[in-house]
Each structure stands twice: as structure tokens, then as C-alpha cells.
C-alpha positions in Angstrom: 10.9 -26.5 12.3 11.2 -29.4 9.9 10.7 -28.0 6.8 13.3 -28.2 4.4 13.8 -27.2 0.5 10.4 -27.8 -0.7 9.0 -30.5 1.7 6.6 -30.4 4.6 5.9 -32.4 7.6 2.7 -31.7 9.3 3.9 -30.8 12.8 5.4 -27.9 11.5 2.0 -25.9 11.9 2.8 -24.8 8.0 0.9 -26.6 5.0 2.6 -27.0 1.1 0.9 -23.6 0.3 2.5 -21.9 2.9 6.2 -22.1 1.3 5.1 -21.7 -2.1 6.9 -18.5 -4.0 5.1 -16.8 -6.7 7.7 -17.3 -9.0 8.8 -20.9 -9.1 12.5 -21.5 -8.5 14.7 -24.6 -8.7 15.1 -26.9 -5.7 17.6 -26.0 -3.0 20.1 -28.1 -1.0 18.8 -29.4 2.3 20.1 -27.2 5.0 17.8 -24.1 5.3 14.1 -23.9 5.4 12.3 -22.1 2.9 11.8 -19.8 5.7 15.0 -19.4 6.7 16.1 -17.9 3.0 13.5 -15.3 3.2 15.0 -13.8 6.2 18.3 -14.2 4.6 16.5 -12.2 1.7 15.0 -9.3 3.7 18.7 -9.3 5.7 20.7 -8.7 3.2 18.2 -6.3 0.7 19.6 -2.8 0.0 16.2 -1.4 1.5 16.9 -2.4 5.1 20.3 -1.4 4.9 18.9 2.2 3.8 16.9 2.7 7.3 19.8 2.8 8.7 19.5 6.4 7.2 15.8 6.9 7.7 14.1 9.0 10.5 12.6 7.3 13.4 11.3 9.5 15.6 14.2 11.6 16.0 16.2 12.1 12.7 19.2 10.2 12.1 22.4 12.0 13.0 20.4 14.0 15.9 22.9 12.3 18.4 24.7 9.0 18.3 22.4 7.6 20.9 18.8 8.0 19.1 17.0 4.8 17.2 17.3 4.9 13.7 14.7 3.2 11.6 17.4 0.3 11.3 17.6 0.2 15.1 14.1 0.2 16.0 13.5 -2.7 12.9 16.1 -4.8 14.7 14.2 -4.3 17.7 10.9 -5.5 16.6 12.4 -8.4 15.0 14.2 -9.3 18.6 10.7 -8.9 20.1 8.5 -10.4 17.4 11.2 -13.3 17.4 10.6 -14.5 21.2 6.9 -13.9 21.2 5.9 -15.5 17.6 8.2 -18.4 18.8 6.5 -18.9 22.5 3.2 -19.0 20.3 4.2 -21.8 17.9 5.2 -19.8 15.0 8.1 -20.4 12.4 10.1 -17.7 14.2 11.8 -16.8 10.4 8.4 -16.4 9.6 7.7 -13.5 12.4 11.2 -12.5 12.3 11.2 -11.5 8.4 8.1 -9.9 8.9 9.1 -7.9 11.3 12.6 -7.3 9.6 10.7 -5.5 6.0 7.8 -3.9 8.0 9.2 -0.7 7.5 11.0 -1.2 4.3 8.7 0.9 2.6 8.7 4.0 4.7 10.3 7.1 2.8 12.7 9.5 4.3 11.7 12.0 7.2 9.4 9.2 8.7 5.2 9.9 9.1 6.0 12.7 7.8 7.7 12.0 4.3 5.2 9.7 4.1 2.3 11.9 4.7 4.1 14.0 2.1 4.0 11.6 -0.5 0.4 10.7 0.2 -0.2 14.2 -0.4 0.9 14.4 -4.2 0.3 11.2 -4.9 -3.3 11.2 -4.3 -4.8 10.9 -8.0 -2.7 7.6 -8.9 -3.9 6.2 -5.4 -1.7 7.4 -2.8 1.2 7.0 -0.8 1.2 4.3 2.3 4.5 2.9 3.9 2.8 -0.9 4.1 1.8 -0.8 0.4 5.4 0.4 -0.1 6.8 -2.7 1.8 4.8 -5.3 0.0 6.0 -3.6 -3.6 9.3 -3.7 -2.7 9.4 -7.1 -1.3 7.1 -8.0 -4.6 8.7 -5.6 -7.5 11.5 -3.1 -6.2 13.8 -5.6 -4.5 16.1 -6.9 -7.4 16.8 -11.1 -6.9 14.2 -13.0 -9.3 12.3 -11.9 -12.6 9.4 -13.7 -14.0 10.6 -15.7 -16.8 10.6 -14.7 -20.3 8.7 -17.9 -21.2 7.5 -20.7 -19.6 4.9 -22.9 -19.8 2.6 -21.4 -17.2 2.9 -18.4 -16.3 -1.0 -17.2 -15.3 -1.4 -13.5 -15.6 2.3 -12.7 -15.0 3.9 -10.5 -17.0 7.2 -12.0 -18.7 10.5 -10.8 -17.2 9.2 -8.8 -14.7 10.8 -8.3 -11.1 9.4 -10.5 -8.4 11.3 -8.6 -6.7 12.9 -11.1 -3.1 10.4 -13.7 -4.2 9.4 -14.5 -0.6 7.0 -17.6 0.6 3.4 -17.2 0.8 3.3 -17.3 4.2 6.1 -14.9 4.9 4.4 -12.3 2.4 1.2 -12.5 4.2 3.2 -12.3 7.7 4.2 -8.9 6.3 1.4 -7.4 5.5 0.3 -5.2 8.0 -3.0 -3.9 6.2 -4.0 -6.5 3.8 -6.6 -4.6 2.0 -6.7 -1.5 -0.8 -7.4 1.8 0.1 -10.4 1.6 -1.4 -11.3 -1.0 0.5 -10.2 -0.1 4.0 -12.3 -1.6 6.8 -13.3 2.2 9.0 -10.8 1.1 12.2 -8.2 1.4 10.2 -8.5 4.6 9.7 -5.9 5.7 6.1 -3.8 2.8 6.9 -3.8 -0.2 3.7 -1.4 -2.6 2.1 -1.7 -2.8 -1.6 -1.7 -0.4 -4.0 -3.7 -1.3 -7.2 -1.5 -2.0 -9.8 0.2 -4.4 -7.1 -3.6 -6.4 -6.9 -1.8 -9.5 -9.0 0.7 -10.3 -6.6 -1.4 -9.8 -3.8 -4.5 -12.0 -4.7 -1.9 -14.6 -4.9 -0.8 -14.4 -1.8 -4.0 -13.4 -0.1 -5.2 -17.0 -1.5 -8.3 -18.7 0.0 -8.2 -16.2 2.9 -11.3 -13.8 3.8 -11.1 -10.3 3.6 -9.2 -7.7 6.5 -8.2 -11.1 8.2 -4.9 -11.1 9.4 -2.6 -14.2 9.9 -1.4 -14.8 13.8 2.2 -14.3 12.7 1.1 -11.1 11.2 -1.0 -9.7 14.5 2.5 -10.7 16.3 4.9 -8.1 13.9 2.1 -5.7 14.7 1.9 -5.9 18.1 6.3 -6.7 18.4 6.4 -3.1 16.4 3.8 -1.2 18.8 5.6 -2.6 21.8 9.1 -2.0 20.5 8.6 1.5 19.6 6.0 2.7 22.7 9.1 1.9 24.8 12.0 2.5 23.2 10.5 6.3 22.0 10.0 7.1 25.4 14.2 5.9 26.4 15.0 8.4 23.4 12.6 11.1 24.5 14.1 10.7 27.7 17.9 10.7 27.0 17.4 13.9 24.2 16.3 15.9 27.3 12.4 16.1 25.4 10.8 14.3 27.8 10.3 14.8 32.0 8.7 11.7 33.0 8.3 13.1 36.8 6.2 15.6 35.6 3.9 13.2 35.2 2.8 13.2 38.3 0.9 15.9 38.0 -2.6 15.3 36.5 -2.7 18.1 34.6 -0.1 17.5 33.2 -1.5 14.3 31.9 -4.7 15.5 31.1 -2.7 16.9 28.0 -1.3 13.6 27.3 -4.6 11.8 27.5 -5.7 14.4 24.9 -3.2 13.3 22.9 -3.6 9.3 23.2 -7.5 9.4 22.5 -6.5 11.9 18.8 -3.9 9.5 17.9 -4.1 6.0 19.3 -7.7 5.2 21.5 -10.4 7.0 20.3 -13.1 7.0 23.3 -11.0 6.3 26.3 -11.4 7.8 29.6 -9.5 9.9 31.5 -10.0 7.4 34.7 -8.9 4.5 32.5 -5.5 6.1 31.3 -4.4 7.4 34.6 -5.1 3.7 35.8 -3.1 2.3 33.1 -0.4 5.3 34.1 -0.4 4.1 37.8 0.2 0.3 36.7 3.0 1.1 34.7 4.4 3.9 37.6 3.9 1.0 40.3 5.3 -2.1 38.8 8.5 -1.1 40.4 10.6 -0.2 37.7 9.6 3.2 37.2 12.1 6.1 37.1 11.7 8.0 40.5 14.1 11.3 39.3 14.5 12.8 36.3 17.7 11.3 33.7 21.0 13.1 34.2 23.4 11.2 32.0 25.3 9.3 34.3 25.7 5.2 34.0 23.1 4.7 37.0 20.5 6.8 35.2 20.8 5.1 32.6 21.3 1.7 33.6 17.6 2.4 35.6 15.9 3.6 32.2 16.9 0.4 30.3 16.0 -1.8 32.9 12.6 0.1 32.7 13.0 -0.9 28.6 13.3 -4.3 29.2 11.0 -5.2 32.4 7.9 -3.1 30.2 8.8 -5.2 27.2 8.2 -8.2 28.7 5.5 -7.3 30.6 3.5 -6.6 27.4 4.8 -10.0 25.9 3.8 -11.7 28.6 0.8 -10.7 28.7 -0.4 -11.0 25.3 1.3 -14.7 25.3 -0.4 -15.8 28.5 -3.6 -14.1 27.0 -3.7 -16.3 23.4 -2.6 -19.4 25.2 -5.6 -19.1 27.7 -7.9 -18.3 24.5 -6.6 -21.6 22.4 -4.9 -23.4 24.4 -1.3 -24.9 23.2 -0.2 -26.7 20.4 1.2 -24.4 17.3 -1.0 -21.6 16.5 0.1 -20.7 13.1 -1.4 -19.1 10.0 -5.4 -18.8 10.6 -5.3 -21.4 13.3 -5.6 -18.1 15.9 -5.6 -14.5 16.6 -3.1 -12.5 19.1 -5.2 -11.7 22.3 -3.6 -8.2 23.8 -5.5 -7.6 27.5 -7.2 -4.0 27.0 -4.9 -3.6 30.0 -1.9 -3.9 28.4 -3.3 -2.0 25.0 -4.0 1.1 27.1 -0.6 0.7 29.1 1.3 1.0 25.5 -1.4 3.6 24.2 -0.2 5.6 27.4 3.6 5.3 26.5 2.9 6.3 23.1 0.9 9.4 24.1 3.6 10.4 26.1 6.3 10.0 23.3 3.7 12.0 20.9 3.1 14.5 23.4 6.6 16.0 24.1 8.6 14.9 21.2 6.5 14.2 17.7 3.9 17.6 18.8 6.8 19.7 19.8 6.7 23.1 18.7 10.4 23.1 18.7 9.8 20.5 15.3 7.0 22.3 13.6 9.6 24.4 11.3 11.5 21.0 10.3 8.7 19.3 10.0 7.4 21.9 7.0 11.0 22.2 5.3 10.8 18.5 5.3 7.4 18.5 3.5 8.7 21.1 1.2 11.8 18.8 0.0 9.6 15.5 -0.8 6.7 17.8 -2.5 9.6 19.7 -4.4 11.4 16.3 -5.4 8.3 14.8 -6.7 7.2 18.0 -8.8 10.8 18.8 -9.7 11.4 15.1 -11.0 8.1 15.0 -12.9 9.2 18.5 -14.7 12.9 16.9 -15.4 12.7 12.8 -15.4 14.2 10.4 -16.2 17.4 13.0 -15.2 17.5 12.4 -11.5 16.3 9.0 -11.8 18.5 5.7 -10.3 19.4 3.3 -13.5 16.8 0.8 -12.4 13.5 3.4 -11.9 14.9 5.4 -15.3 14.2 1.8 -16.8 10.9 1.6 -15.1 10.2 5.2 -16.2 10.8 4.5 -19.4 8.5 1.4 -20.0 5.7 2.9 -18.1 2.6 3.6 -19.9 0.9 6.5 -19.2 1.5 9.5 -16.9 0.2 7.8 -13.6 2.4 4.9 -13.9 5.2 7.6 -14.5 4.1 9.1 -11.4 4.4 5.7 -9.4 8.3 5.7 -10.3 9.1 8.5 -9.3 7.0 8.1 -5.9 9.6 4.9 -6.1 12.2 6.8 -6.4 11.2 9.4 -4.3 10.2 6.5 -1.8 13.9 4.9 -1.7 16.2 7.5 -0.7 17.2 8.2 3.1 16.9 11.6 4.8 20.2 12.5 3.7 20.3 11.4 -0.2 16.6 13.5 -0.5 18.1 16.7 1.0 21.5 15.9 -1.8 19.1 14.9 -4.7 16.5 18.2 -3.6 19.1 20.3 -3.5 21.0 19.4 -7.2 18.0 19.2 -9.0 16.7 22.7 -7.9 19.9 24.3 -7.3 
């Protein structure tokens, strides 16, 4: 990588544009690319330090062994990292997209966040990826727009630009880069921007077409489907949730192929998922009894971890480079090829995971006092705010203009806290 401060060489793969931040800042010292700070940025925000606090699959404090959202982010990263690099990506690039592509999840997981949708439907709705790119744009406090200036286009004066990341680091990040409203069908409820976040986003989203997704943004994707098909299945395994030897009884799968064509590949067939099941059983890494807690057990299971991770990596490397040969495929220049293979080999992992831990009845109860907490937060706080309010939303609160943008802040604020801090805040605002 040979960018540095503000300059560009073209063998970098990365064009003037690319580095650009929406709010202009002063030239830095030679050193550290442009790229380089906005991992820094996303590294050292408040809003990755709070997943270490936030529900992955298994909530936080469950055992000291289970992956946190923090973990599993730091996971992706180490995953997105190798792959983005073996392409010809900025690896900061991949790296800090991967780092922030959960910021914006709320507490208790899908869940909280399916919460939130809920009563936040009439202003737009709730989505973790349109959370992440306002909080990497707005929420994030390290640069404002300035007060006055002598071109400022249609930004507001003294508003939070919240990390004020690179242009291409900002579209690396976002996962879904269209509106609700705008959704392409395959995605399903899944988008990236929520409307009163369209300024920011048009800037960013410059000169590119519509639902297309940069390479380095196809990689986080792929690094965070990899990353938590595996690793869910480790935890599922070590909590005692999930038998993988019972698997080899097709029954038994059939109720996981249910699961995998509801949640993940609409339309596949039973024949192609058992296939995918005996590629992954026969590769040779594949636990032959179940887990029992001793060292050997689990020294077997994360070998399984790692061999599947790079067997996915590999493939979907080998795959791009046979589809556009080499050189740096940055940017637009390509798009992540993932075999169907290896799509319906992580499709079957996640089905597994889904099947025994995320559909558990054992969870159904926690599941609904955990809808109950967010949906009594957000009504309790619209009844009682700005009391309950952090010092920077109570400021937001106050300056907003009407009862929908009152509404966003507290889905902010709601938005912000881990699993523990919504239970506190629940419980001392309604007594």
C-alpha cells in the first residue's frame, strides 16, 4: 500500500476519490495511510468496545467460553483481513469494514433488533446495517461539520460526521447499500440507510449504480458469514446445545434442511444439502464422537474451526482469481465468486446452529422478556424523555424537530446500550 496522507500512486488499486472524507480535514504527517486511521477510528470507537456486552448468539455472560459480539467482530476482521489481502485489497480497507459491521446492532442480537424494527416502523424502521453506517456517519463523536466554511454543499453546520471515514472504507461497510424503500426482493428486510441519513450516503455512494456492492464490501460479507457459520456451531457444541453425531441420522437432518431453506436458501433440495453435509463430514476433520470437555475434544473441534475456515476462503479466493485473473481487484474492478458448493456447505452449518440453538424452545421465554424490555424502553422513554437520555442523545432530543425525529433518538439511545445497561435502564425507568 503506498498511499500516504492525502496522495495516491496508481498501483495501489485505490483512485483520489477513494480516500476522500466527507468532511475535509487538515493534512496528516506521512506515516499512516488514510486507511490505516480509519481502522484506528473504528478500533478505538466506544461502539465496538460496547459488543463486547452485546449478544451473539448466546448472551454474554452465558459462560466464559461463548462469542460475544466483540469476539465474533474480531473474528471476521481476522478472516476478512487474509482473504481481502490475497485478493488485492487495502486489507485496512476490508479490515475496518469488517471491524463496524456490527456496530449498529442493539442489545439481545436479531432479536433486539427485530424489536426495535417493530416500534419503529412509522419513522422507517429499525436495521442493524443502517445503524452502522449512522453511527460511523453521525453517532460516533471525532469530527463536526464546520460552523462556516466556504463550501460546505448541503451539510448542515456543526453537525457530527461522526468517525469521518474514507469513501472507500464507508462503502466497504455497507452491507446493504440501498433504503428500505428501495430494497432489491433477494434481500429480503435487510438495507443500509435510513432516510434522514440519504446526504451522507449519496456522497459516498458517488458515481456508483444502484444495489452494487464494492469487492471489499462482498469480502466483509462473505468473512462474517464464514466466521459466524463456524464459530456458532464450536459454541453450540461446547454449551452442550448441539449433538453433531446425531446427524447422521437423516431424519434428523431433514429438520435441519427445513430450517436452512426458511432462513438461509430458499429452494434447495434435500439431495443438495445432504451432499454438501457429506463434504463437510468427509474432509477429514469432522468430529467422530460427541464433545466431553476434555483438552483432546476440544483441540479436535478447533481444528475443525480452522481447517472449514480456510476451506471456504480458499475457495472463494481460487474462485475470483479464476473469474479475473490477478492483478488488484479493488473497488468495482470485481465481484467475490463463492462456488454454490461452498455457499450450501456454510448454509448447512448455519442451519445446524439455527436449528438447535437460535429455535430452541428452551429460549422462547427469554427471547419474549427480551422483546418486552426494548418495546418497554422505547415506549417508557417516549412517555418520560429526555430523563433517561445519555448527555449527547438528550442534546439530539432536544434539537429534533418533530416527533419522528424524537423517535429516531431514542431508537439511538435505545440502539446503544449492551444487554446489561438495557435490563439496568428498563428496570429504573419502570421500577
Amino acid at each position: 500500500m503506498t498511499v500516504r496522507g492525502n496522495t495516491h500512486r496508481e498501483d495501489t488499486g485505490y483512485t483520489p476519490p477513494d480516500v476522500e472524507r466527507w468532511v475535509a480535514e487538515p493534512p496528516k504527517s506521512a506515516g499512516r495511510t488514510p486507511f490505516a486511521r480509519d481502522r484506528a477510528r473504528v478500533l478505538h470507537s466506544a461502539a465496538l468496545r460496547r459488543l463486547a456486552a452485546k449478544t451473539q448468539v448466546i448472551g454474554p455472560g452465558t459462560d466464559d467460553f461463548v462469542r460475544t459480539r466483540l469476539t465474533h467482530t474480531l473474528e471476521v476482521a481476522q478472516v476478512g483481513r487474509e482473504l481481502g489481502q490475497a485478493l488485492g485489497c487495502d486489507p485496512d480497507v476490508v479490515d475496518t469494514a469488517c471491524l463496524a459491521h456490527d456496530l449498529g446492532h442493539p442489545p439481545f442480537g436479531h432479536n433486539g433488533e427485530a424489536a426495535l424494527d417493530e416500534v419503529s416502523r412509522q419513522i422507517g424502521g429499525f436495521e442493524g446495517n443502517a445503524q452502522t453506517l449512522r453511527l460511523l456517519t453521525r453517532l460516533e463523536a471525532k469530527s463536526f461539520v464546520p460552523t462556516a466554511a466556504a463550501d460546505l454543499g448541503a451539510r448542515e453546520p456543526g453537525r457530527s460526521a461522526g468517525l469521518n471515514l474514507t469513501r472507500a472504507t464507508l462503502d466497504a461497510a455497507t452491507k446493504y447499500p440501498w433504503r428500505r424503500a428501495d430494497r432489491p426482493a433477494e434481500a429480503g428486510q435487510k438495507f443500509g440507510v435510513y432516510d434522514d441519513d440519504q446526504e451522507v450516503f449519496a456522497w459516498l455512494r458517488a458515481g456508483v449504480a444502484p444495489d452494487r456492492r464494492c469487492v471489499e464490501a462482498q469480502v466483509m460479507d462473505f468473512a462474517d458469514d464464514v466466521a459466524y457459520s463456524v464459530h456458532d456451531v464450536e459454541d453450540g457444541v461446547v454449551s452442550g446445545r448441539l449433538p453433531l453425531v446425531r446427524l447422521a441420522d437423516a431424519a434428523e437432518r431433514r429438520t435441519v434442511w427445513e430450517v436452512v431453506r426458511d432462513w438461509y436458501v430458499p429452494g434447495s433440495e434435500d439431495a443438495e444439502l445432504d451432499a454438501a453435509y457429506d463434504r463437510l463430514r468427509n474432509f477429514g476433520y469432522w468430529p467422530e464422537s460427541d464433545y466431553d470437555g476434555h483438552r483432546r475434544s476440544l483441540a479436535v473441534l478447533k481444528d475443525l474451526t480452522s481447517q472449514l475456515i480456510g476451506r471456504f476462503c480458499t475457495a472463494a479466493e481460487q474462485a475470483t482469481h479464476a473469474a479475473y485473473g490477478g492483478g488488484r481487484l479493488t473497488r468495482y474492478r470485481a465481484d467475490l465468486v463463492v462456488p454454490r458448493e461452498t455457499r450450501l456447505e456454510i448454509a448447512v452449518l448455519k442451519g445446524i446452529a439455527a436449528r438447535y440453538v437460535m429455535r430452541s424452545t428452551e429460549r422462547l421465554a427469554l427471547l419474549e422478556r427480551q422483546r418486552e424490555i426494548i418495546q418497554g424502553l422505547v415506549a417508557t422513554l417516549r412517555l418520560c424523555a429526555p430523563r433517561g437520555l445519555d448527555p449527547a442523545f438528550r442534546a439530539d432530543f432536544a434539537v429534533a424537530g418533530d416527533d419522528a425525529a424524537r423517535l429516531r433518538v431514542i431508537v439511538d439511545q435505545v440502539a446503544s446500550l449492551t444487554d446489561a445497561s438495557a435490563v439496568a435502564l428498563h428496570g429504573s425507568l419502570t421500577g
